[in-house]
N, C-alpha and C positions, 0 to 999 in steps of 0.2 A: 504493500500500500504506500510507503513514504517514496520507493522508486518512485513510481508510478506519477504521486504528489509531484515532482521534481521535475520529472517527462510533461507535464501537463501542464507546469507552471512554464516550462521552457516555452512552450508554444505560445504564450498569451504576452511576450515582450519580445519587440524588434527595436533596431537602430536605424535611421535615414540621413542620409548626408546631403544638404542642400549646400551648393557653390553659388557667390555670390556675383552678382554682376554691378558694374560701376552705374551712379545714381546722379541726375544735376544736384546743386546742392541749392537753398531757398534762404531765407530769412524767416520762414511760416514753420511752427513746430507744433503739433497737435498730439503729439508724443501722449498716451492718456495716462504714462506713468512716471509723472515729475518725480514722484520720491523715490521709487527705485530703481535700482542698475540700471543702466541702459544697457540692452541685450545686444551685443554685435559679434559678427562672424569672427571667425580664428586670422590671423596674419597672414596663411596660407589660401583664404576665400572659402574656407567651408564651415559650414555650422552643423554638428551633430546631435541627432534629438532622438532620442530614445522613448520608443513607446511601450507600456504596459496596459493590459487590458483584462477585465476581467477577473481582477483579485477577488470579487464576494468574499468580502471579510465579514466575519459575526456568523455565515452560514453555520446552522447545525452547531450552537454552541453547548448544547445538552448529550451532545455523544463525544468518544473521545477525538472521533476524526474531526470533526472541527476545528477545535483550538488547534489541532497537529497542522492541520492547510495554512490556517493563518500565518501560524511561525514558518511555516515553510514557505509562504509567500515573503515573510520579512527578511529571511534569508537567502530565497532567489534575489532581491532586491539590492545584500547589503554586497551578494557578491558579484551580479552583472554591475552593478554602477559604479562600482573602482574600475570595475575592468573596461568596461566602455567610457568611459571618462566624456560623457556626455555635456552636450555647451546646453542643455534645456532636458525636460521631460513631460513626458505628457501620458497622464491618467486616463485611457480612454474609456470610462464608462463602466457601470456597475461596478463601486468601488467596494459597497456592502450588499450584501446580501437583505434586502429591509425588512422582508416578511418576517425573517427569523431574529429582526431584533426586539430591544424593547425600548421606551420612552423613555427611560434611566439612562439607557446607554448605548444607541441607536448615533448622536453627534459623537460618542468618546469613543466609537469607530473609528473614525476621520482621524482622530490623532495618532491609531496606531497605524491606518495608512501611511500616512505622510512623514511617521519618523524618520524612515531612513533618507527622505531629502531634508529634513531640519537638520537631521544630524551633519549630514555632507556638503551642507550648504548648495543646492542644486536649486537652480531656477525652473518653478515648473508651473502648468496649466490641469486642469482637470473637463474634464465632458462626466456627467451626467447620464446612467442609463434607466431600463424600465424596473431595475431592482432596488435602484436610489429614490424612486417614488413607491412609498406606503403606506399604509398608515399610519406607524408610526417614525417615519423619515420622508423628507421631500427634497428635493434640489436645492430649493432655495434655503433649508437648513443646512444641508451638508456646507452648502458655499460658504455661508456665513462663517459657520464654524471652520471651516479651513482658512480662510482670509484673518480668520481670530491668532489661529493659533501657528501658522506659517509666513514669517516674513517676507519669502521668496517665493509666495504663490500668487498667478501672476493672474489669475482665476476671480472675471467681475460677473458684473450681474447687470443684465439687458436694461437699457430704458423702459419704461411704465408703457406700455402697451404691446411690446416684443415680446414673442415668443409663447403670446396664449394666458393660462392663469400664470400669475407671478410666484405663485408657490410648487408650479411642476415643470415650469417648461422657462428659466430666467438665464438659463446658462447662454447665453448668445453675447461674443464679445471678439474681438483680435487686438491681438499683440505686436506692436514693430520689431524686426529686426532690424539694425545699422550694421553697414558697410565697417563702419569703425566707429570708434565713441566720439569722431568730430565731423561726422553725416550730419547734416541739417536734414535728409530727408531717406528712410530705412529703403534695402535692398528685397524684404521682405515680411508679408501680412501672414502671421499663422490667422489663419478664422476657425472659431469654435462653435459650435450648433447643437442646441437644443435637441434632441430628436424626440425625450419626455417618453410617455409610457405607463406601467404601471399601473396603478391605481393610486385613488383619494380617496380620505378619511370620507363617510358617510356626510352627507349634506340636507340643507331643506329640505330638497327634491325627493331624497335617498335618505333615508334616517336608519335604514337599517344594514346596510351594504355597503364594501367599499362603491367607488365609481372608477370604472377602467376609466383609463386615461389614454387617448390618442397617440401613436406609436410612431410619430412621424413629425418633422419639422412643423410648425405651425406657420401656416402662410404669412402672417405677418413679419415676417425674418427676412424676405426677399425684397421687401418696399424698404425697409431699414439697412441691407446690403446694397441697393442701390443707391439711398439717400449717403451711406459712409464711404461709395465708393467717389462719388460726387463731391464730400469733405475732401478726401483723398489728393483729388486729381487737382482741387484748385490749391490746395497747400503743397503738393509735391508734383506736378506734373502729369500728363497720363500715364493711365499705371500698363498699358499696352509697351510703352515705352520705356517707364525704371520699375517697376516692383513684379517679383514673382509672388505666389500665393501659395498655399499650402491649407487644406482644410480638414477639421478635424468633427466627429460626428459618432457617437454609439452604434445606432439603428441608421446603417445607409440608407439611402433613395430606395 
């Protein structure tokens, strides 16, 4: 079984190397994170970013294989990421398992995620899947609490009308990459998406059931992609011309 754990964990984290390409440079900086790091490629033009997907932490914490996955997912973690010596990381989705947590400690999840980037000081993102909404956890909790409790998580939360209800579906946001730390305008946009899912706590409507939750980007994310791409282009130029993209998503198209 802890083989197996191991084989299984291997397959839920990859690494991508994006090379960067040269940018004009502006006076206009809409940069959305004044107070920390500015994230730029390596000296050699590449930027490596390391995905993990798939931890369900908290799963099945009343048998002994549970707790066993979880430490086994902290220690796939503490030892691909010295080795890959990654410039960012990115959490793609269902980080807990939600069904199987509780209201006590469904957020104190989120912190044993994310230790092993607190500890290494890694700059990271998170996406949101359909096991991070339930009843007793939602997106817009886990966010909070990771933004609480990680300095270098680089992970916002959508404008008031993206992304559908503000409590399942908020994760919609991108991060600049620079050329180098004296770009006035980045080589490239990670974009992160919503995809939501799951289920909500009982409501009005539903007072006695959870309410599945829509498994798919919420159209409103497409009219706010075009309105950021439109910021974009008048503070740094068109982006056909300096920025590459890169996008990040649970539950694809």
């Amino acid at each position: 079984m802890k083989v197996l754990s191991h084989f299984f964990a291997l397959l839920h984290y990859l690494s991508i190397y994006v090379v960067s390409v040269p940018t004009p440079s502006n006076d206009v900086d809409i940069n959305p994170y004044p107070t920390k790091p500015r994230l730029t490629f390596r000296q050699d033009g590449t930027f490596k970013i390391t995905v993990f997907s798939d931890q369900h932490y908290g799963e099945n914490p009343w048998d002994w294989w549970g707790p066993e996955q979880d430490a086994n997912s902290t220690r796939l973690m503490k030892r691909v990421l010295p080795d890959e010596k990654p410039d960012y990381v990115v959490l793609n989705g269902d980080l807990i398992t939600g069904e199987n947590a509780f209201k006590e400690n469904a957020t104190l999840l989120v912190e044993e995620v994310v230790a092993p980037l607190n500890e290494l000081k890694i700059p990271f993102s998170t996406t949101q899947g359909n096991h991070d909404n339930q009843v007793n956890i939602t997106h817009l909790a886990e966010i909070k609490r990771e933004q609480l409790i990680a300095p270098l998580s680089y992970t916002r939360i959508a404008p008031p009308g993206v992304g559908g209800d503000p409590e399942q579906g908020p994760g919609n946001y991108w991060v600049p990459i620079y050329a180098s730390k004296a770009s006035r305008s980045p080589s490239l946009i990670l974009w992160f998406f919503d995809s939501r899912g799951g289920f909500a706590p009982a409501n009005s409507t539903n007072t006695s059931d959870p309410v599945e939750v829509e498994d798919w980007v919420h159209e409103s994310v497409a009219q706010w992609i075009e309105d950021e791409v439109a910021l974009m282009d008048k503070a740094w130029g068109p982006s056909e011309e300096n920025r590459a993209a890169l996008a990040f998503v649970h539950i694809p198209p």
